[in-house]
C-alpha positions, 0 to 999 in steps of 0.5 A, a space after each residue: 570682474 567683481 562690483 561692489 555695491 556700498 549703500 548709506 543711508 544717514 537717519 539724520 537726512 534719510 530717515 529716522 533712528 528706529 528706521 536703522 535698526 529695522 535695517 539692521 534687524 532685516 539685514 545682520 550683515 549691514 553695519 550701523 555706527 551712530 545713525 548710519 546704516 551702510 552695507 556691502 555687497 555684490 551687484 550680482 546678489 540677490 540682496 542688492 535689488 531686494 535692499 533697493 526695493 526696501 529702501 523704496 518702501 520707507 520712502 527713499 530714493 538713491 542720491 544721484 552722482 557727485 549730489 550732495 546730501 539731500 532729504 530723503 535720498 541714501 548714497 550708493 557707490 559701486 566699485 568693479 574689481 579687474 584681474 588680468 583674464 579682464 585685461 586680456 580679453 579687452 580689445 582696449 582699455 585705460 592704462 594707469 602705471 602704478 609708478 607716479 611722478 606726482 600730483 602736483 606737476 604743471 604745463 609751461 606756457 607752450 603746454 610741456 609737462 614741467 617735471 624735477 631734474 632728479 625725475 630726467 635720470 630715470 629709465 625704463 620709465 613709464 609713469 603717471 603725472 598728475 592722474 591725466 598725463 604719460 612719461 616715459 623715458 628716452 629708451 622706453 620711447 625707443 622701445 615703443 617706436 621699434 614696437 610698431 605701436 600707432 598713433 603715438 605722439 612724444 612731446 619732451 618735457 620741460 625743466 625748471 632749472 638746469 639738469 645733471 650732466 648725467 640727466 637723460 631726456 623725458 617724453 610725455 607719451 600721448 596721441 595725435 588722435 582724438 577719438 569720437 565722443 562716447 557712447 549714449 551709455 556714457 551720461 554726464 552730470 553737472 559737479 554740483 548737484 548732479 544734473 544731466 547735460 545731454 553731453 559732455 561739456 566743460 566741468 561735468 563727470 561721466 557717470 554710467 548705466 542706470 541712475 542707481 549705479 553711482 561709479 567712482 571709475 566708470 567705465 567707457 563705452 563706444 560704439 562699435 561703428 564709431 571705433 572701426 570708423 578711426 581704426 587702427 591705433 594702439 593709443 588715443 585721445 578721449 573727446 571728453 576732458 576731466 577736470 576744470 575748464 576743458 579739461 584733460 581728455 585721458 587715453 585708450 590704449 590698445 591689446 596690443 599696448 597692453 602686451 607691451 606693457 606686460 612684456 617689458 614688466 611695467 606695473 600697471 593697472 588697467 580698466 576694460 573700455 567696452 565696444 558696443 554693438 550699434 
């Protein structure tokens, strides 16, 4: 795993003009267009700490995740980088196929996926609808049930108008477990103005780690009792929802998910879930 560190400072609410190019001055490998000084780099490298620290001295504290700009503050985003010697060694993970149906797919009012009809003569299917639900088609679902893979739950989808004759049957691809909360590593700020809750609820986002790191995909953490407490299951349901209201839980699949996946040559991506010792 590789992460990248991006730091942006803005003179217009971080400080001023002659302070950017100070920064420029001390770190040629920084970029400044207009009034903005912004920087990448690894989280591993010595650099990183040494630019926090400096940024400190002018007076600057990191912006907390998903605030808006504020006087005095500078923006860090750090993005993890994966290759498959991560994905072997996860003993789970986050499926994301590389295959989507769309970003704008509703449910119907006994809660079933709403798909096109052209999308029901698709096989060998396992994809993304909207950015929280599976589909999969009629024969990946058979190969997944003679598989032995547990806790999967296949609900059909629904069709707005009348399917081909040649159409086959799509299922959504979830669980019937719904898994402990995360671990205490996993903090949730509210949207607007990044304020902590004690936990998950209702229309907040998971940042992770120390209040420095702000994550565009952080990553889960359980804790290792709690994971060994709803062992085994090769697919589950987050407690924690994303998106308005209650939100959508998203899923953790297992090793042994993801070894299906490669063996039938499904495009995916994939991000580690960390089992942390108690």
């Amino acid at each position: 795993m590789k992460e990248i560190a991006k730091f942006y400072v803005n003179a217009s609410i971080c400080h001023d003009f002659g302070n950017m190019r100070q920064l420029l001055t001390r770190y040629p490998e920084g970029n400044l267009l207009n009034t903005c000084f912004s920087m990448e780099l690894e989280t591993n490298s010595s650099l990183y700490g040494e630019l926090h620290s400096f940024l400190v001295s002018l007076g600057l504290k990191p912006r907390a995740p998903h605030a808006g700009d504020s006087v005095g503050e500078y923006g860090l985003t750090v993005m993890r980088y994966y290759d498959e010697t991560d994905w072997d060694q996860a003993k789970y993970l986050q499926p994301f196929p590389k295959t989507t149906l769309g970003l704008s797919i509703q449910r119907s009012m006994k809660d079933r996926l709403l798909l096109r009809p052209a999308h029901a003569r698709r096989t060998h299917l396992l994809a993304a609808a909207n950015w929280a639900w599976l589909v999969v088609s009629d024969d990946m679902r058979q190969k997944l049930e003679q598989a032995g893979l547990q806790r999967l739950k296949f609900l059909e989808v629904q069709f707005p108008k009348t399917l081909p004759v040649d159409a086959g049957t799509l299922w959504e691809l979830t669980s019937d477990l719904r898994l402990p909360r995360m671990s205490p590593r996993c903090k949730f700020v509210t949207e607007l103005g990044g304020k902590q809750v004690p936990q998950w609820e209702p229309n907040t986002v998971l940042v992770e780690g120390d209040g420095m790191i702000g994550d565009i995909h952080p990553e889960f953490h359980y804790q290792e009792s709690v994971v060994r407490s709803v062992e085994p299951f090769d697919l589950a349901l987050t407690f924690e929802g994303w998106g308005g209201g209650e939100g959508d839980p998203k899923l953790v699949a297992s090793q042994r998910f993801y070894q299906f996946c490669r063996a039938q040559q499904i495009k995916m991506s994939w991000m580690p879930v960390r089992i942390d010792p108690d």
